[in-house]
C-alpha positions as CSV (number, residue, x, y, z in Angstrom):
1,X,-51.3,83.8,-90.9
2,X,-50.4,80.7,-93.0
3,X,-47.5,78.3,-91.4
4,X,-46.0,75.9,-94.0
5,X,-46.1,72.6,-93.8
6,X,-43.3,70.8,-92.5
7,X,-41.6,68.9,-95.5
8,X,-40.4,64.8,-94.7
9,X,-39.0,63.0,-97.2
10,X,-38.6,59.1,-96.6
11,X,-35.8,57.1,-98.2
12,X,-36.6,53.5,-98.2
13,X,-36.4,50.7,-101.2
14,X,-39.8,48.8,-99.8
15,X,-42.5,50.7,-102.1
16,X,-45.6,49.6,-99.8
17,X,-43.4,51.2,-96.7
18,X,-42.6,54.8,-98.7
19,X,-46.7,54.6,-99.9
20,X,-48.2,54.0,-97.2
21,X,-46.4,56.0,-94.3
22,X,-46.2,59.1,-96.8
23,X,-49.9,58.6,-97.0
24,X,-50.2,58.7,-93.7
25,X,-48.2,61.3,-92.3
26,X,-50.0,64.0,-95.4
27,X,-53.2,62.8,-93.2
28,X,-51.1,64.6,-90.5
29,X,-50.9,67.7,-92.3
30,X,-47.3,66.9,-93.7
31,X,-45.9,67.5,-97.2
32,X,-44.1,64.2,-97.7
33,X,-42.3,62.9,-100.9
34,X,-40.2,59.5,-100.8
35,X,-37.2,58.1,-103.1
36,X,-36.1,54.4,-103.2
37,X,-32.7,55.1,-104.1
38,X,-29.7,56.4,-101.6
39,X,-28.6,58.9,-104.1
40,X,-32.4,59.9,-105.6
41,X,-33.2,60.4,-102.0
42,X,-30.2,62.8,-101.3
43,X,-30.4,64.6,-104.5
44,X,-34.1,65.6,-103.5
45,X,-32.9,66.5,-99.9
46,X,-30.8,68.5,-101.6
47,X,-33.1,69.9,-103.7
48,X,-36.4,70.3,-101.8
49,X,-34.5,71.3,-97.9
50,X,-36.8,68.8,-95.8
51,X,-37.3,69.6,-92.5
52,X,-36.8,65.7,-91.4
53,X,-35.4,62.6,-93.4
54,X,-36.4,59.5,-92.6
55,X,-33.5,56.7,-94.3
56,X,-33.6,53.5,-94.2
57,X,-30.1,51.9,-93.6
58,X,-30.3,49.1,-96.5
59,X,-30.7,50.7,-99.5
60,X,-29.7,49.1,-102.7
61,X,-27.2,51.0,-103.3
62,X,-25.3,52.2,-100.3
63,X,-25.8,52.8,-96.0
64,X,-28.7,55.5,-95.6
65,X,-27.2,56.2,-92.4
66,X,-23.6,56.7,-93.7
67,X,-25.6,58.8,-96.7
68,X,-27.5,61.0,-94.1
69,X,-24.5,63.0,-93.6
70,X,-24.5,64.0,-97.1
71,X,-27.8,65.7,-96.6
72,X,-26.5,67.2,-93.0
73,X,-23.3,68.5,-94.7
74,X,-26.0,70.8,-97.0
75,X,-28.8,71.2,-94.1
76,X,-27.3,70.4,-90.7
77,X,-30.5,71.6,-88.9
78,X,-32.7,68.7,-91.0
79,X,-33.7,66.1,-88.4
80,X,-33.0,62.6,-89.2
81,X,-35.0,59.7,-88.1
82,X,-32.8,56.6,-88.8
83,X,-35.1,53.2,-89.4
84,X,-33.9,49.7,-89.6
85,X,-35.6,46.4,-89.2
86,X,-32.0,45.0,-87.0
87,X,-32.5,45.9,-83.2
88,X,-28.6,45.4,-82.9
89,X,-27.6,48.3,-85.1
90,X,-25.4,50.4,-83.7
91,X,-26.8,54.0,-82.6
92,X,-23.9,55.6,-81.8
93,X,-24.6,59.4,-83.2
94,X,-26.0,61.5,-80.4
95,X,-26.5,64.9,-82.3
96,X,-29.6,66.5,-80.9
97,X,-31.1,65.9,-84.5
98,X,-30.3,62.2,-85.2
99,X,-33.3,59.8,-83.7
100,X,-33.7,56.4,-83.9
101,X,-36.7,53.7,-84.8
102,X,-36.9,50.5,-85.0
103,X,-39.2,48.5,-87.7
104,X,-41.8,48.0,-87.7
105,X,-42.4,51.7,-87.3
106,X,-45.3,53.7,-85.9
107,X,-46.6,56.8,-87.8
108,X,-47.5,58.0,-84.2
109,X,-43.4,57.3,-83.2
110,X,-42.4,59.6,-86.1
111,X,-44.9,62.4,-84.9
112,X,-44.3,62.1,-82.0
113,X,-40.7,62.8,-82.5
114,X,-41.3,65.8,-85.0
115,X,-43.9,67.3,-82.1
116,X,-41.3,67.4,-79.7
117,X,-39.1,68.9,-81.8
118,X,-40.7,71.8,-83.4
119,X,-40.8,74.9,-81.9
């Protein structure tokens, strides 16, 4: 019996970050693609139905936390691990499917998180 892989995208504008963590987490047996773009990165939640986003809240072109609701308001059981490099911003949304890191980030963190929350 085959299980799919659970599907992460990663929405970040540092390239290096997006390569790097992607290629880790596949090591982990996870189909992960990446966008450096707000909108690019919803328009392929959107698209592709990840299991968990992980958004940056910088983006170029907009908040990737404010944007993470987009993708809820399509998928509202995707899991969302919000990153930012400021330890003062605010985490104020307590939905059991919002989670929080701070950068630097640890790929063990992020599986962490997705073990625990994967039935």
């Amino acid at each position: 019996m085959s299980t799919d892989p659970i599907k992460i995208i990663i929405i970040d504008d540092e390239p290096d970050l997006c390569f790097l963590l992607s290629g880790m987490l596949r090591s982990y047996g996870y189909q992960v693609s990446y966008f450096h773009t707000l909108q690019s990165g919803i328009e392929g939640a959107v698209a592709d139905r990840p299991d968990w986003v992980i958004v940056d809240n910088n983006l170029p072109d907009g908040l990737g936390w404010e944007g993470a609701n987009e993708i809820l308001k399509t998928h509202e059981d995707t899991h969302i691990i919000k990153i930012s490099a400021n330890p003062d911003s605010p985490r104020t949304d307590n939905r059991y499917n919002i989670h929080y890191l701070i950068k630097p980030i640890k790929v063990q963190s992020i599986v962490e998180l997705i073990d625990r929350h994967t039935g």
